[in-house]
C-alpha positions in Angstrom: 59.6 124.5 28.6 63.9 124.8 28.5 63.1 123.7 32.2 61.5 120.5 31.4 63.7 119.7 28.1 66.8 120.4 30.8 65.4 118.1 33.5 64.7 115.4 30.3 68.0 115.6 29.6 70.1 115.4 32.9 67.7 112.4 33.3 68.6 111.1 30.3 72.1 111.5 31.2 72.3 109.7 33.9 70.2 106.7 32.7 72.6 106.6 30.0 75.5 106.9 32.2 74.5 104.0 34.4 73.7 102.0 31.5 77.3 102.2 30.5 78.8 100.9 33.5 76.5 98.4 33.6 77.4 97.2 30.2 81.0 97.1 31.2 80.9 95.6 34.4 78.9 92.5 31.9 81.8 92.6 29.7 84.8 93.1 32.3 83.0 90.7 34.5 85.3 89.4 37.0 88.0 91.7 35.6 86.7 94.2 37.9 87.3 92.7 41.1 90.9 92.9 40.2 90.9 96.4 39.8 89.6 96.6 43.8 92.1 96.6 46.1 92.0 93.5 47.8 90.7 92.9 51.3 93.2 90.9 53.6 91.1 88.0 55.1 89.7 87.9 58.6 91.6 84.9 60.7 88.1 83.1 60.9 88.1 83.2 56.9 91.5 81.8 57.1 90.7 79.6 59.2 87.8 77.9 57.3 90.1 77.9 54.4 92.6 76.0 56.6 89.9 73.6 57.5 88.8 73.4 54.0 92.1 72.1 52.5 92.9 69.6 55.2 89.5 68.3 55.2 90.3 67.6 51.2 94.1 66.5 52.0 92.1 63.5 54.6 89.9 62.6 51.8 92.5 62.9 48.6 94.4 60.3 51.7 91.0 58.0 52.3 90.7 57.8 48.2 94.2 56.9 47.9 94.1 53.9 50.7 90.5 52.4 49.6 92.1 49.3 48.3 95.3 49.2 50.0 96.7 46.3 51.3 99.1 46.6 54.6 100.6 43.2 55.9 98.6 41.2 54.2 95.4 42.9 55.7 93.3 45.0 53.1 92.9 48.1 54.7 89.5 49.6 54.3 87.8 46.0 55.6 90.6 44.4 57.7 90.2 41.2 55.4 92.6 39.2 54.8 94.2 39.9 51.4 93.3 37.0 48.8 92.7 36.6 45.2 89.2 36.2 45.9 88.8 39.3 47.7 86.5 41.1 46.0 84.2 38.1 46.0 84.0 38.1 49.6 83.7 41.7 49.8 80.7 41.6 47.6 79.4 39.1 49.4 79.6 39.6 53.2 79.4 43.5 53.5 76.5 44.2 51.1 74.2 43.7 54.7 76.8 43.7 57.2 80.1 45.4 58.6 83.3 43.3 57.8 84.1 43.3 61.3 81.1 40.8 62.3 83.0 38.5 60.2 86.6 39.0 61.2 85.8 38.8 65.1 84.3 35.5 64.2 85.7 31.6 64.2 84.4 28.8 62.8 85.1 25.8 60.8 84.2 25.0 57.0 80.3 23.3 57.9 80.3 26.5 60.7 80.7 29.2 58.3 78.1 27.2 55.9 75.9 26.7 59.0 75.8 30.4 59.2 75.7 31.5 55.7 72.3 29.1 55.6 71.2 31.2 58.8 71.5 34.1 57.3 69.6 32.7 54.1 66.7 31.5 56.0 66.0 34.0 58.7 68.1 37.2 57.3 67.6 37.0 53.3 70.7 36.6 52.0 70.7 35.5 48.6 72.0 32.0 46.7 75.4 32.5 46.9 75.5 30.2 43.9 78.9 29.3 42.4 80.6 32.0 44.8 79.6 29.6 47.5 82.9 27.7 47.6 84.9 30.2 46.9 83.4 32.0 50.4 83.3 28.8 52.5 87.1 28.0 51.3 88.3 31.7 52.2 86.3 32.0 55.5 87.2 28.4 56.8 91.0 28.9 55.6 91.3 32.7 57.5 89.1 32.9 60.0 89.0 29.2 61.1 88.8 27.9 64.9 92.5 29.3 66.6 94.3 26.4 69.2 95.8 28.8 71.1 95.1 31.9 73.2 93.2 30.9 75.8 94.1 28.3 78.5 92.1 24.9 78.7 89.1 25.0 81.2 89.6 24.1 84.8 88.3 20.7 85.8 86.3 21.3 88.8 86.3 18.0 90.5 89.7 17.9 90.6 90.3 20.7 92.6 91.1 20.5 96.4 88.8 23.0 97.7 89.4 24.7 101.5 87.8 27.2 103.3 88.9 30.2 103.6 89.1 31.4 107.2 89.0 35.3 107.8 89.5 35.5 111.9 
């Protein structure tokens, strides 16, 4: 019988022994991990952590330009700066990229004639009272340049030869 109530207790013991550092690894919580002596990192774990902070240093940089304006060219669209910006923002690059506007030309009733395009077979919206404000911005930055391109040849007036290999 002192056999068993020995065996109880040692048992008992331990259960109550593990129960204790159980409760105060809950309370220390991560106060323990500072008592272990610290593992130096691997060079692939320093490397991730590398990759991790520069990645956040190229966003923090992203954040910080979203709205800037370089040269008169708003950075994140490549429109050009205006009061009346955000309108056209909010218009134009709700369905499409900014750049399928800035690579185009076109005069006041050509940017109309496409915004009505767009109405009628893409389905854009009433632009409403914003309507003028977009037609005046388009046709007065991205209006029809005179230059950059030399004139067309006139055919006819060409004096034409052969051209003889031998």
């Amino acid at each position: 019988m002192t056999n068993n109530w020995n065996t109880l207790l040692t048992t008992l013991s331990i259960f109550v022994a593990f129960l204790t550092a159980f409760m105060g690894y809950l309370l220390l919580g991560d106060n323990v991990q500072n008592l272990l002596p610290a593992q130096k990192p691997s060079a692939q774990i320093l490397a991730a952590r590398q990759q991790r902070a520069s990645d956040r240093l190229a966003a923090a940089e992203v954040e910080a330009s979203w709205d800037r304006v370089v040269e008169g060219i708003h950075q994140r669209t490549g429109f050009y700066a205006d009061p009346n910006l955000p309108i056209i923002i909010a218009a134009c690059t709700s369905c499409h990229s900014s750049k399928l506007v800035t690579q185009n030309r076109a005069t006041r009733p050509g940017w109309e004639a496409m915004i009505r395009w767009m109405q009628e077979t893409q389905g854009l919206p009433d632009l409403g009272d914003k309507e003028p404000i977009i037609l005046d911005y388009l046709a007065k930055y991205y209006a029809p340049k005179s230059t950059g391109r030399r004139a067309h040849l006139d055919l006819t007036s060409i004096e034409w030869y052969i051209l003889e290999l031998d």
